[in-house]
Biotite code that builds the C-alpha atoms (Angstrom):
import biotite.structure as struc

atoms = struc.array([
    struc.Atom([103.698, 86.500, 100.639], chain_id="A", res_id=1, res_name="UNK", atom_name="CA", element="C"),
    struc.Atom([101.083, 89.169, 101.324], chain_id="A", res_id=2, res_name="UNK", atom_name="CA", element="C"),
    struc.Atom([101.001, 92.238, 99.068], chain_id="A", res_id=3, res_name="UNK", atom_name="CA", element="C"),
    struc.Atom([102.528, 95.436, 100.925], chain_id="A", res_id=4, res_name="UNK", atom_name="CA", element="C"),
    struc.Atom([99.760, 97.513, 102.138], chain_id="A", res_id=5, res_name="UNK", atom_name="CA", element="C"),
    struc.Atom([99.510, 101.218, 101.396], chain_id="A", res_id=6, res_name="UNK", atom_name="CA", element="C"),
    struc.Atom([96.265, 101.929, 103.210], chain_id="A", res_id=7, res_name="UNK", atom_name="CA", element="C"),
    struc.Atom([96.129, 101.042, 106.371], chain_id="A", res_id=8, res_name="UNK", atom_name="CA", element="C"),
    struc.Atom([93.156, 99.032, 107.361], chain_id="A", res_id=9, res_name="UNK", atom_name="CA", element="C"),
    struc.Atom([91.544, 101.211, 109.829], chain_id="A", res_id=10, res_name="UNK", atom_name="CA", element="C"),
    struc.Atom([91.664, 103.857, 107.054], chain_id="A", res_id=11, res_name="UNK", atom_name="CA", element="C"),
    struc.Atom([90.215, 101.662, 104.498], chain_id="A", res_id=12, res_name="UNK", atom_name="CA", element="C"),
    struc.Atom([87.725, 100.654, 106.442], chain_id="A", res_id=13, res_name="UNK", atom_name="CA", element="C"),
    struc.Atom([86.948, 103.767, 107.808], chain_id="A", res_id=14, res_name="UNK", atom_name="CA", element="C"),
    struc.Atom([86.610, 105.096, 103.620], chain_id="A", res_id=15, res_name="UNK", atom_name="CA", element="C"),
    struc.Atom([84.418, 102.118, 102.920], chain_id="A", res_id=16, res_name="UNK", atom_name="CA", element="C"),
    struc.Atom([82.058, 103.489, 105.557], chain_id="A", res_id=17, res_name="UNK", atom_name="CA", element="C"),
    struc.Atom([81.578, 106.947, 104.555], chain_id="A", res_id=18, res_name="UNK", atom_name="CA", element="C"),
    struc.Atom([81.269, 105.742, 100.936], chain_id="A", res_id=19, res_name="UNK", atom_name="CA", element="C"),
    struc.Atom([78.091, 103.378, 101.953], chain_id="A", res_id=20, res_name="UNK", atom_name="CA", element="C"),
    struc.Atom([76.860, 105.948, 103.824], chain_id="A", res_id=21, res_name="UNK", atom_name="CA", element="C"),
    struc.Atom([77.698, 109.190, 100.866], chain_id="A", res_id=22, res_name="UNK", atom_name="CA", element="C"),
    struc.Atom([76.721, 106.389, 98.025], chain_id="A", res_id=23, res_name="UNK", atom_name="CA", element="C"),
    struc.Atom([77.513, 108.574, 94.655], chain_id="A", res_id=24, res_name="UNK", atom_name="CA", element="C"),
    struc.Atom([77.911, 111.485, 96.877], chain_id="A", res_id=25, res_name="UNK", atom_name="CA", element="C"),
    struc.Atom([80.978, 109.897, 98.025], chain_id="A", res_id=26, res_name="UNK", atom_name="CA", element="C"),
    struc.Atom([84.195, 112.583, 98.077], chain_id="A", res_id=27, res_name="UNK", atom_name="CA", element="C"),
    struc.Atom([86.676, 111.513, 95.608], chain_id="A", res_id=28, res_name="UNK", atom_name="CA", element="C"),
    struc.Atom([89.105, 110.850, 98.615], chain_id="A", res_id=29, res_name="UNK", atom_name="CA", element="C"),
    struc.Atom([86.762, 108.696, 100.088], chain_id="A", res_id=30, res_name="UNK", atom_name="CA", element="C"),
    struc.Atom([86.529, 107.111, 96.886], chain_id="A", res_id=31, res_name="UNK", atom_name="CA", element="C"),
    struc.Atom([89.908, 106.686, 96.061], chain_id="A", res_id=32, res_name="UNK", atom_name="CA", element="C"),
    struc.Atom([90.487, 105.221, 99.488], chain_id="A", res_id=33, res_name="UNK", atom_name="CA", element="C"),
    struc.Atom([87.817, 102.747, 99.818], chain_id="A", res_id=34, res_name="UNK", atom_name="CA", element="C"),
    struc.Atom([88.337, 101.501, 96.224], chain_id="A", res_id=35, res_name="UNK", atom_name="CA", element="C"),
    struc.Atom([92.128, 101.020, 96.971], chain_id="A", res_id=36, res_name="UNK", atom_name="CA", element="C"),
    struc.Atom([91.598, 99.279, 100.260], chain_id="A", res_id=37, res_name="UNK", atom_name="CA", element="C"),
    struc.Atom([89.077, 97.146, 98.955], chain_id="A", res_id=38, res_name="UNK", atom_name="CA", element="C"),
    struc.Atom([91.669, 95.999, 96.129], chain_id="A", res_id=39, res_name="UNK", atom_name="CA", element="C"),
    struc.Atom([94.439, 95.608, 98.360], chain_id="A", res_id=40, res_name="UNK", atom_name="CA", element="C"),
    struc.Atom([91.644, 93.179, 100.252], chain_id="A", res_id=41, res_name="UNK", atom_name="CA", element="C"),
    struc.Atom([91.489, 91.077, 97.176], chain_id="A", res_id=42, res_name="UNK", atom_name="CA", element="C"),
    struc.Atom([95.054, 90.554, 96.336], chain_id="A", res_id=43, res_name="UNK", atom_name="CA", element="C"),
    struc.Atom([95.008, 89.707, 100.063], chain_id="A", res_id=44, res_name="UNK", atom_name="CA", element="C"),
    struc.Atom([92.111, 87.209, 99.955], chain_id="A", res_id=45, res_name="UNK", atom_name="CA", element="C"),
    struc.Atom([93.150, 85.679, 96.434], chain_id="A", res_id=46, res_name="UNK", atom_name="CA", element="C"),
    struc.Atom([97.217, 86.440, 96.003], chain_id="A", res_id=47, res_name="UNK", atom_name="CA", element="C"),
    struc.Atom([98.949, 85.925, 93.126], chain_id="A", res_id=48, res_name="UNK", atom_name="CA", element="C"),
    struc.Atom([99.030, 87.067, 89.776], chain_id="A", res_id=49, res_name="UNK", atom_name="CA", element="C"),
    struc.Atom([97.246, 85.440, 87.171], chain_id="A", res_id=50, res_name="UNK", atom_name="CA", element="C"),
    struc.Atom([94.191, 88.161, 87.037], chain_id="A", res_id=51, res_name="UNK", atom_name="CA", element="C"),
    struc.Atom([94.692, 91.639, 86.956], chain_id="A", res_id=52, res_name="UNK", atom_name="CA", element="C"),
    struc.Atom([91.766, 93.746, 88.412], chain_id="A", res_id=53, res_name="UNK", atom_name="CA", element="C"),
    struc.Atom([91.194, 97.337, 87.165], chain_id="A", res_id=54, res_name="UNK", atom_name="CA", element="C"),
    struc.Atom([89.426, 100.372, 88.576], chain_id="A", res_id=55, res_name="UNK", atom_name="CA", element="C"),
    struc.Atom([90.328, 103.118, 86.738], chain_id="A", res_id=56, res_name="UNK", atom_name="CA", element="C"),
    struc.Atom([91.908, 105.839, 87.787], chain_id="A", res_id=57, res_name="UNK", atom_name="CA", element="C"),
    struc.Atom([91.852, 104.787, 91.159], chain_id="A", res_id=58, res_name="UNK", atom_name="CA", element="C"),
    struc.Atom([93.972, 101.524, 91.265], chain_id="A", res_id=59, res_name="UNK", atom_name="CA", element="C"),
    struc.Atom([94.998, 97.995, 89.972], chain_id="A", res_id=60, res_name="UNK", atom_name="CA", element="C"),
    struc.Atom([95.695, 94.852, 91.834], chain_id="A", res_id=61, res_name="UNK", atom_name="CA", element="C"),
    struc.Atom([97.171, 91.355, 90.273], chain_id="A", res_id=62, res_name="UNK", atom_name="CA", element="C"),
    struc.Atom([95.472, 88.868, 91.919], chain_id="A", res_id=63, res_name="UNK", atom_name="CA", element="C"),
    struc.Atom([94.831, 85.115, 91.619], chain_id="A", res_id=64, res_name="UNK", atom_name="CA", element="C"),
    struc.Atom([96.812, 82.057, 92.197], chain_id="A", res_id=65, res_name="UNK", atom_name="CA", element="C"),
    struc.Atom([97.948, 80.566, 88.874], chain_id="A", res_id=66, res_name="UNK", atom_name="CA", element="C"),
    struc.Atom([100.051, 81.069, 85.909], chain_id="A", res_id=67, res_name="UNK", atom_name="CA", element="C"),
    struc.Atom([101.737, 84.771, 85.841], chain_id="A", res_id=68, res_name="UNK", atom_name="CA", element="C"),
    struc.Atom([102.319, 86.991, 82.753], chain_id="A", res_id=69, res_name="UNK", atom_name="CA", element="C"),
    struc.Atom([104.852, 89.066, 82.240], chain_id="A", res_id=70, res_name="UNK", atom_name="CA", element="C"),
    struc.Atom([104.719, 91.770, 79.889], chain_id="A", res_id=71, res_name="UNK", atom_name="CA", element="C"),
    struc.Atom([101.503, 93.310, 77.536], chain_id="A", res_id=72, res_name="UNK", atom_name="CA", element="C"),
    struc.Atom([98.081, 92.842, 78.591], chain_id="A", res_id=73, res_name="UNK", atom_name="CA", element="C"),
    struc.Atom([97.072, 89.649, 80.602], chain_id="A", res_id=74, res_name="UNK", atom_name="CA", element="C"),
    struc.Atom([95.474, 87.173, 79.393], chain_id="A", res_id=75, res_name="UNK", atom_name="CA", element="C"),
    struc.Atom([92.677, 87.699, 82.521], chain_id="A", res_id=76, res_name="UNK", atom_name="CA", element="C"),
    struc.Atom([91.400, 91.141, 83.149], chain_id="A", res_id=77, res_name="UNK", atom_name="CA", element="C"),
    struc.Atom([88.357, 92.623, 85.215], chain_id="A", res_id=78, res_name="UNK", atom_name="CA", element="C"),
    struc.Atom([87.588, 96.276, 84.725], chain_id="A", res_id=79, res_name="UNK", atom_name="CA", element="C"),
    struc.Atom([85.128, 98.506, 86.393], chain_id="A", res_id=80, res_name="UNK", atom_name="CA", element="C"),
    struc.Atom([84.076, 101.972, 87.207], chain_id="A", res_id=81, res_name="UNK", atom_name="CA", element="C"),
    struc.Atom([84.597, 102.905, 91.378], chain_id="A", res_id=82, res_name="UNK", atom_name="CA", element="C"),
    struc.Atom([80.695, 102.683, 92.282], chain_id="A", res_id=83, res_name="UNK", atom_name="CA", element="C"),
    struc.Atom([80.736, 98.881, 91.252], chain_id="A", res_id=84, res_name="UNK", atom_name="CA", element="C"),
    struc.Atom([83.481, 97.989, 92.510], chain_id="A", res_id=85, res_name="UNK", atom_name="CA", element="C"),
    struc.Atom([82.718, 98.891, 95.371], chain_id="A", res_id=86, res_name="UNK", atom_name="CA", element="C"),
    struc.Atom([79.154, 97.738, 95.309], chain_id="A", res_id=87, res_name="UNK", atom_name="CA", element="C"),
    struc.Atom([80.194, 94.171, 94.761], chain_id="A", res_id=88, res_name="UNK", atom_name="CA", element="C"),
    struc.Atom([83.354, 94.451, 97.226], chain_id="A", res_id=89, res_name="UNK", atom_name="CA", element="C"),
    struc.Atom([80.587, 95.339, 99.921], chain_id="A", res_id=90, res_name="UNK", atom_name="CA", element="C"),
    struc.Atom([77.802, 92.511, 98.678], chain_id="A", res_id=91, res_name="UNK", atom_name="CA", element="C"),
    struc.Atom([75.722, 95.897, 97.793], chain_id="A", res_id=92, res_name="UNK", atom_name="CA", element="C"),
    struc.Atom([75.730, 94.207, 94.048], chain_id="A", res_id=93, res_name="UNK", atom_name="CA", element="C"),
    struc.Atom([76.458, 91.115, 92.811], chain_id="A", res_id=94, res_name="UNK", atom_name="CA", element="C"),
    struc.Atom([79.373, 89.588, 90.400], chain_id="A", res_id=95, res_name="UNK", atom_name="CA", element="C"),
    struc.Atom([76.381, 88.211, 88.394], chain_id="A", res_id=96, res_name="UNK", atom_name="CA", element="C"),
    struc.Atom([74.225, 91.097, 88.918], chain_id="A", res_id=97, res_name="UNK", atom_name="CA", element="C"),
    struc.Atom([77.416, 93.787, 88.236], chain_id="A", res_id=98, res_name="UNK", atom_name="CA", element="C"),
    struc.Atom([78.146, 91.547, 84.681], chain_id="A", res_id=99, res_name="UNK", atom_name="CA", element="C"),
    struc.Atom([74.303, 91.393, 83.792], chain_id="A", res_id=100, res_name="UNK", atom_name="CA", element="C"),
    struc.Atom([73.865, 94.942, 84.236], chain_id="A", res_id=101, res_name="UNK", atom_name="CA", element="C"),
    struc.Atom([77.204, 95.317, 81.808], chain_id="A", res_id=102, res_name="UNK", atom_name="CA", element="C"),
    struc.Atom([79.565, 97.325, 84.473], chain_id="A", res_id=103, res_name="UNK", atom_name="CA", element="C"),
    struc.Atom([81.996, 95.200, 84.285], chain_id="A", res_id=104, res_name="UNK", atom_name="CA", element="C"),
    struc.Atom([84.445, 94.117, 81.933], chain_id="A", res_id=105, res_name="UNK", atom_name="CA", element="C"),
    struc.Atom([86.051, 90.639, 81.965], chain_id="A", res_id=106, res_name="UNK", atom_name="CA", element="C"),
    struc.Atom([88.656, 88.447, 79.781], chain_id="A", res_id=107, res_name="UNK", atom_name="CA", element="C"),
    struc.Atom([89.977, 85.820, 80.575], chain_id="A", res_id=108, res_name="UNK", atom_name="CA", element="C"),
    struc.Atom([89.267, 82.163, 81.786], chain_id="A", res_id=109, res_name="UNK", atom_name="CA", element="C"),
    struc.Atom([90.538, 83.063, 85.367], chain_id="A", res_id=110, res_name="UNK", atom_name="CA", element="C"),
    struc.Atom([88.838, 86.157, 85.411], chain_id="A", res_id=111, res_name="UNK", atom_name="CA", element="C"),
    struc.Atom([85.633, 84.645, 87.348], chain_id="A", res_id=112, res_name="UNK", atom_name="CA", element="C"),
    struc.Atom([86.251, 86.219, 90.733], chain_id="A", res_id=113, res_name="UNK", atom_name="CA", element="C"),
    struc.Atom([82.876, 85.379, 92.134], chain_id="A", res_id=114, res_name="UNK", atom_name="CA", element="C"),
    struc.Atom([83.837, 83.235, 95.270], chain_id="A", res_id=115, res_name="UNK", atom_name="CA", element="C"),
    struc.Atom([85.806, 86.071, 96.413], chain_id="A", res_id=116, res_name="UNK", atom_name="CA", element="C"),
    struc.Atom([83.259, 88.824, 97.158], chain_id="A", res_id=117, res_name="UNK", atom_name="CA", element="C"),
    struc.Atom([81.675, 89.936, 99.406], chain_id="A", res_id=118, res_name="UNK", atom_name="CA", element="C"),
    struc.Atom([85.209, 91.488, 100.595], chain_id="A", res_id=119, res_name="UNK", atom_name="CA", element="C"),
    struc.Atom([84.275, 94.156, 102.790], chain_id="A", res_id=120, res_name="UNK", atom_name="CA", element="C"),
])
């Protein structure tokens, strides 16, 4: 089953433009929005719930077919800040070039989410 949208795509999409063409300029609304859409695009892409994706404070998306926690902290867990998200989301960056620059943080066997991007 799909996860339940709560930005519509035309408004996602519409956020992820103005942030590529804003880059750290970006509004925080258009932030906000393009980071959430772009999440909700993984959990599409890749459902389930084995990896848990973080982009603090904007959002958080389980993701991931496999085996499911429960409760506490999973056992696979990407954090990042907004700008890289979205720059590997949109191919702008890679997974590889987003971990060797040290922007994002990754536990987790699972957590390898590589063959998803680009997203948007």
């Amino acid at each position: 089953m799909p996860p339940r949208r709560r930005v519509p795509v035309a408004s996602g999409r519409a956020a992820v433009e103005r942030w590529r063409q804003a880059g750290d300029e970006a509004g925080r609304e258009d932030l906000a929005t393009a980071v959430r859409y772009a999440l909700e695009e993984l959990a599409t892409v890749a459902p389930g719930r084995s990896v848990e994706v973080r982009v603090p404070p904007f959002g958080a998306v389980q993701c991931v077919a496999g085996t499911t926690h429960t409760r506490g902290t999973p056992p696979n867990v990407v954090e990042t800040d907004a700008q890289t998200w979205l720059e590997v989301a949109t191919g702008a960056l890679s997974w590889d070039g987003a971990w060797d620059a040290g922007s994002l943080r990754v536990s987790g066997h699972r957590a390898d989410l590589t063959a998803y991007f680009p997203l948007v």
